[in-house]
C-alpha positions, -999 to +999 in steps of 0.1 A: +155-500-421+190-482-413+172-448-425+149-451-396+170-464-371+193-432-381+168-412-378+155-426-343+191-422-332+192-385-341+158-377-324+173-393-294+208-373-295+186-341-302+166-351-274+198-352-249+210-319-265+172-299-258+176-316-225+210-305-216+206-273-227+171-267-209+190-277-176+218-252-184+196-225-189+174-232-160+210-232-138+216-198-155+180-180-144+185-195-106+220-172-107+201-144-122+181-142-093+208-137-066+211-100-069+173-096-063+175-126-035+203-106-022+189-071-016+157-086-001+176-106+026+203-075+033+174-046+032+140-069+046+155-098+060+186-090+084+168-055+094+135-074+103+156-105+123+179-079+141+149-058+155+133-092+168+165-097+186+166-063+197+124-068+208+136-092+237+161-062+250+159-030+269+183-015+246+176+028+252+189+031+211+221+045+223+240+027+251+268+000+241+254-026+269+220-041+276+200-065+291+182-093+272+150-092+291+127-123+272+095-117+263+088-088+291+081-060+260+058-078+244+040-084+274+040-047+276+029-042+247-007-063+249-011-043+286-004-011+271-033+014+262-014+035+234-006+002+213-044-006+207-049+031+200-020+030+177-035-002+160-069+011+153-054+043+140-031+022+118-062-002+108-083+030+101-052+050+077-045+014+059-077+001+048-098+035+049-074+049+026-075+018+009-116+020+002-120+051-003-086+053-032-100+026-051-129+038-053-123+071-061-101+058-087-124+032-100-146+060-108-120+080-127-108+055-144-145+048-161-147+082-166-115+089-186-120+057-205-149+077-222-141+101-252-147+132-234-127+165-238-094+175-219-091+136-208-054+142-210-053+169-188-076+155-165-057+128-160-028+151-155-043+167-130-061+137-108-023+121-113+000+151-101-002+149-062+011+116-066+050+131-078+048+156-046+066+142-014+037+131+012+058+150+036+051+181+019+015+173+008+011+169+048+024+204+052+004+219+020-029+210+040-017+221+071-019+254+063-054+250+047-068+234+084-044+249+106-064+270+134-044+300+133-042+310+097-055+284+080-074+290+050-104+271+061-107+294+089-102+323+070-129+311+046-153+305+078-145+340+096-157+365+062-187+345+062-192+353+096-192+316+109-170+304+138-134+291+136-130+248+142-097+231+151-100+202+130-060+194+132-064+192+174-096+173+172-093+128+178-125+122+163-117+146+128-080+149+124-076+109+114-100+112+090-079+143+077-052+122+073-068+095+054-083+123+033-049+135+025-036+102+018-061+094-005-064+123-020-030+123-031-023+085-041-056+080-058-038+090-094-024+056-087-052+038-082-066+052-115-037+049-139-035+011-128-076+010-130-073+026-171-044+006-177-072-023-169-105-011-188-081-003-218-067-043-219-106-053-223-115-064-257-147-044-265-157-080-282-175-085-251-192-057-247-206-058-283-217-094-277-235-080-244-252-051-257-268-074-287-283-096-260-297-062-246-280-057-212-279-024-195-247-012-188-250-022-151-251-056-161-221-048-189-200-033-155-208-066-132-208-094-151-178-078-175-157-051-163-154-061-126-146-095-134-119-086-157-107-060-139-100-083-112-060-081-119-063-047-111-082-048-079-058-064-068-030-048-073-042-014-061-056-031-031-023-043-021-004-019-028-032+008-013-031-014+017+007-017+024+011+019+020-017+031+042-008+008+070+032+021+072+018+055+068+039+084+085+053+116+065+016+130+061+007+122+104+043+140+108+039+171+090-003+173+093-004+167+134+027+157+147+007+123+161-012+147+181-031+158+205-012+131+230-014+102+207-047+107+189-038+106+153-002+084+158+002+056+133+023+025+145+054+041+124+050+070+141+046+060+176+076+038+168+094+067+160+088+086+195+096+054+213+127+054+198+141+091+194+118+107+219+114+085+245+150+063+242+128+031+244+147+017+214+136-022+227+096-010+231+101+007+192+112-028+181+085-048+195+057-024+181+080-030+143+075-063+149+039-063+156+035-038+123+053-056+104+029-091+111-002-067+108+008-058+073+017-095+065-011-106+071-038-078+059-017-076+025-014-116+021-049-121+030-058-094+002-033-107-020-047-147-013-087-132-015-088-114-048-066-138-069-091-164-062-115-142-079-099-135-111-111-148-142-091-154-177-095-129-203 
């Protein structure tokens, strides 16, 4: 009898230990996450609160005084033609980019998972825009549309056809960029999508082709499904980087002609250096920056629904 009673005593004391010690370590983690908390509200938090105070002013970007004016910019904004133009352009570069990357990169992806020759340089070679600077990827296909010069042209005038101006027409030169843009970040998009195929136990597909499905059947009913985790990644990230686009509008058409091609970055980046409508800029960041919240948390929300365990 005192040999179990012992022994129910020590349980219990070990229990108390396990218990103290989980709480401990739980303390510990919540301090381990204070450098990250801290870098999101000095670099996301403050930045984004201090250009909604600066929204409801009609700060120029340089003077030392100001008026608080309320909620007169924003009521500007919704009257003012250039912001819906902006928006759709913004729209179009975010999730066009988006479609047409994943895609592109789906594809690839199912490619290269295949034994085929040179899939390492391939892969390489679909992946290597990706380390060039968007700013000069804009520039490298300037000078392939470019009117004067470009190598399009030049292509079009020896075979005797007539010169376009792609870069100075509103109906072409957005789709330009969003060409551009995917064209260079689709490598992403298809490292994340291999990295996805390649975590897929070929169990399954065995199974499937004993049954006798066709591989269409194999790629919806097994790959998608799985690859779910991946979709939405890309799609997140794909989305959030099209929609804050700017270095490839800058250096490809300036935002031009007028404000054809601007994106809401870039638009807020002429109200503010260009035009000294600091207040304006900060009201379009604002509206941006709830435009991407909810597009990316509506992806985000969407596809996790639709994942399935492995």
């Amino acid at each position: 009898m005192n040999t179990v009673v012992g022994v129910k005593k020590e349980k219990a004391a070990l229990a108390k230990v396990n218990k103290r010690t989980k709480h401990s370590l739980q303390s510990s983690l919540w301090w381990m996450y204070l450098p990250a908390l801290a870098l999101v509200v000095f670099f996301i938090l403050y930045p984004f609160l201090n250009g909604l105070k600066i929204s409801l002013t009609n700060w120029n970007g340089f003077s030392q005084t100001f008026d608080f004016v309320g909620l007169k910019q924003y009521s500007r904004l919704f009257k003012d033609p250039d912001t819906w133009l902006v928006v759709k352009n913004t729209l179009l570069y975010g999730l066009g980019s988006t479609l047409f990357q994943n895609i592109i990169g789906l594809l690839y992806a199912l490619l290269l998972n295949q034994s085929i020759k040179l899939r390492g340089l391939t892969r390489t070679i679909i992946y290597l825009p990706v380390i060039i600077s968007p700013l000069i990827m804009g520039y490298i296909w300037y000078f392939f549309f470019a009117y004067q010069g470009g190598a399009l042209n030049d292509i079009l005038t020896a075979m005797g056809m007539e010169k376009i101006n792609a870069l100075a027409n509103p109906e072409v030169n957005t789709w330009l960029i969003v060409f551009v843009n995917t064209y260079q970040f689709v490598g992403v998009a298809m490292i994340i999508y291999l990295a996805g195929l390649q975590s897929i136990s070929k169990d399954y597909y065995e199974a499937a082709q004993l049954d006798g499905a066709s591989a269409f059947n194999q790629f919806k009913n097994i790959t998608l499904p799985l690859l779910m985790p991946s979709i939405t990644i890309n799609i997140v990230i794909n989305v959030i980087g099209g929609l804050k686009l700017f270095d490839v509008i800058v250096s490809l058409t300036g935002g031009g002609p007028g404000n054809a091609s601007q994106s809401m970055s870039t638009f807020m980046y002429d109200l503010y250096f260009n035009r000294q409508d600091a207040g304006y800029a900060a009201t379009e960041g604002v509206l941006m920056a709830l435009i991407i919240l909810i597009i990316s948390l509506s992806a985000l929300l969407f596809f996790k629904r639709k994942e399935v365990e492995a």
